[in-house]
Phi, psi and omega in degrees: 000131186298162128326138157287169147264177180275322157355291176280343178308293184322287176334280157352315199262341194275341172307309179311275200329295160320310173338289180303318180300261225296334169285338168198106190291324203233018094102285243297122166282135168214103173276120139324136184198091161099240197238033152210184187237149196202120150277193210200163141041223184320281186331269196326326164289307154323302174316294211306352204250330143332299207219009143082034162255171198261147166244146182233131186256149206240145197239114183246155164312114188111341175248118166286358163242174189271138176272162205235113184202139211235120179223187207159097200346137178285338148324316169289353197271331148255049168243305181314319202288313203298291176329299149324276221305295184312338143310011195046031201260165166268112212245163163228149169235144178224114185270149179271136193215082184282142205261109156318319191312300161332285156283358165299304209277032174063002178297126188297339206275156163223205179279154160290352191263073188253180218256119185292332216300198162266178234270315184282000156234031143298297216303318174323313180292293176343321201258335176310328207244030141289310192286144181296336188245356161243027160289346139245123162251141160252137186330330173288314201277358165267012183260161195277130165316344171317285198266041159279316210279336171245006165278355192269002171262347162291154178272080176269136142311101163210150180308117167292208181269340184259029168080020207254131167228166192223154187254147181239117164000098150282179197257343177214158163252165193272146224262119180351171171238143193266358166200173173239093169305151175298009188231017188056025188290145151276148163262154179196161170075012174277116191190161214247140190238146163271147176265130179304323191263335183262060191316318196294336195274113178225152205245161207243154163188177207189171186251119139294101172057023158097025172255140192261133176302144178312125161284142180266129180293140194244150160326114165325342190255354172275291163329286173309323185299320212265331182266354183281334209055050155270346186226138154286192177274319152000295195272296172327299192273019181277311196284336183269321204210050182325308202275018191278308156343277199291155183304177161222170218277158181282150209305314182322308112044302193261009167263100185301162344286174149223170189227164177213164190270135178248195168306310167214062194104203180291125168234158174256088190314099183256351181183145189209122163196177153258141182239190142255126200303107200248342206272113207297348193267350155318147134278033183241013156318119183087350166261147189293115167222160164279125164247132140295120117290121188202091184095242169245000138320112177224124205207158180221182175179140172309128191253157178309084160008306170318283170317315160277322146333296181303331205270269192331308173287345185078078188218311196233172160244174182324339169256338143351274160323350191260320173327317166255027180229341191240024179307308214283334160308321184272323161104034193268100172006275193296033166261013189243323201314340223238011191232111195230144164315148163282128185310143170075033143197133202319118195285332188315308195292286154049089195213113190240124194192160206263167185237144244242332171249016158193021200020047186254128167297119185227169187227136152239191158213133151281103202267359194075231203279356168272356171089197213219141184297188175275222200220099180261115186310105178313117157242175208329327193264000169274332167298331178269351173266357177289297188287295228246315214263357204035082137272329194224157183248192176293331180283337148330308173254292199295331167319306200283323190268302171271022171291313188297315198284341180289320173306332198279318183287344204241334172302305187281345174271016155247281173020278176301320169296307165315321163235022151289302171284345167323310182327279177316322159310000000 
């Protein structure tokens, strides 16, 4: 009996594959091929993004462009396969099978999918596939009893012997997702726990795509809304794990340099990452902060639980970030916008002026009959977005410096009115 070459073979497996595809459209084919498993075309794009292989396209006989196909050692399948399935893929495994039946009748044709091994585990196949109800295997049923129970939840696809195919039932399907992130993550497993040693402490956590999230300690008015149903799972990780949420900015984003608009031109992002601060005698030893580069100007700051999250989820970039931690260093306007006076007083009072007993620029207000702040010191980079780039204006920096003592003085002076008028009653 003639041979296949590997030509026709090759021909042959990508013929199947269409077949197999269009009988089940919704999928993932996985061919055995030798001592791996190799996915083709879509499946293969769809995988890589499961289990985090690199995919490589291969120019097969019979095809005029490289088909894109993704394998991985047959060894590996049960750590890979349990990964599709949580993912909610649907898996078909197609084991390679030569048809007796076939070579009895002298037929030259075989599976397109066929078996490389030597000759004594042919033979090994020949006796298998006498018997009828062990004549196709599927990778579950070649696993140690350990990994039956969860490879057996996937809804496998495998070849008979008449090129026919059939599926085995699964025993449980895989479990809703309590949301769909704007990147298509699933959520699943969201839920609120009591800490065994803190009873009073109790923390929210929850799966992305079967990675289990760090857990957050909840607000006590949460944690009632939530055992109440009043709050979901949603609205939690909306409130926990904002940046898990949001979309994300493309990878590209995060390749220096870049550039932004400054003050009095173009500034250049030349290197933006994070470190942990090691040196013991800071006192920001052991905290996570942002280093910058920008021109020549190099600069770092303890960064914001907030902040790291978004650089770490891919949620905003990298100029973003230098924009809302080193702006007022770069002296970039829309680093003052966010510092405004308290309603009812008066920008007139306002006074930035250098002090005569330690020559230093300090900013006060004058509040009028409410009286008047202390005299508080500036620095260099607030004066220079004040004088030289104006970026900022005086209500601004008397704003960033003196907000807290003005509410305290506008606080106590109605105070004080409140029982000037009691008095009077």
């Amino acid at each position: 009996m003639a041979k296949q070459t590997n030509k026709e073979k090759d021909i042959g497996l990508m013929k199947q594959f269409d077949e197999l595809k269009r009988k089940h459209p919704d999928a993932l084919l996985l061919f055995r091929q030798g001592n791996f498993y190799e996915l083709y075309k879509e499946d293969a794009v769809k995988a890589t993004v499961i289990l985090a292989i690199d995919i490589t396209d291969k120019l097969l006989p019979g095809e005029k462009e490289k088909v894109p196909t993704l394998r991985f050692p047959q060894s590996e399948l049960d750590t890979r396969l349990p990964k599709l399935i949580r993912a909610g893929s649907r898996v078909a495994i197609c084991d390679p099978l030569d048809n007796p039946l076939r070579k009895k009748a002298g037929n030259k044709e075989q599976q397109p999918i066929s078996n490389n091994e030597d000759m004594a585990k042919k033979k090994k196949e020949k006796v298998v596939q006498e018997e009828p109800v062990k004549a196709v295997k599927n990778a579950a049923e070649d696993k140690p009893a350990k990994k039956k129970k969860t490879e057996t939840q996937a809804e496998a696809t495998v070849e008979t012997k008449n090129g026919q195919t059939s599926e085995a039932t699964p025993e449980r399907k895989p479990r809703e997702p309590q949301m769909v992130t704007a990147n298509g993550e699933k959520v699943t497993h969201g839920h609120a726990y009591q800490n065994k040693e803190k009873p009073e402490d109790w923390y929210f956590t929850a799966k992305m795509d079967g990675k289990q999230l760090k857990p957050q300690k909840m607000d006590a008015a949460d944690l009632a809304a939530y055992q109440n149903k009043e709050m979901t799972v949603p609205q939690l990780m909306e409130r926990y794990y904002p940046t898990k949420l949001q979309p994300k900015v493309p990878e590209e984003a995060f390749k220096m340099p870049k550039s932004m608009a400054g003050p009095e031109g173009t500034l250049t992002v030349e290197k933006f990452n994070v470190y942990k601060e090691k040196d013991e005698q800071r006192p920001d030893f052991g905290k996570y902060k942002f280093y910058a580069q920008v021109g020549d100007a190099k600069m770092s700051v303890v960064a914001s639980r907030q902040d790291l999250n978004a650089y770490f989820d891919r949620v905003t970039t990298p100029e973003k970030l230098v924009e809302k931690n080193f702006g007022e260093k770069l002296h970039l306007k829309s680093a003052y916008e966010k510092y405004s006076l308290p309603e009812g007083v008066d920008a007139k009072g306002v006074r930035v002026a250098k002090d005569r007993t330690d020559n230093k620029w300090k900013v006060s207000v004058d509040m009028g009959d409410k009286g008047k702040t202390s005299k508080q010191e500036i620095s260099f980079d607030d004066g220079y977005s004040l004088f030289k780039t104006k970026t900022a204006t005086r209500e601004q920096i008397a704003a960033k410096y003196l907000t807290t003592e003005i509410v305290g003085m506008l606080a106590a002076r109605s105070v004080k009115v409140e029982k000037t008028a009691s008095i009077k009653r």
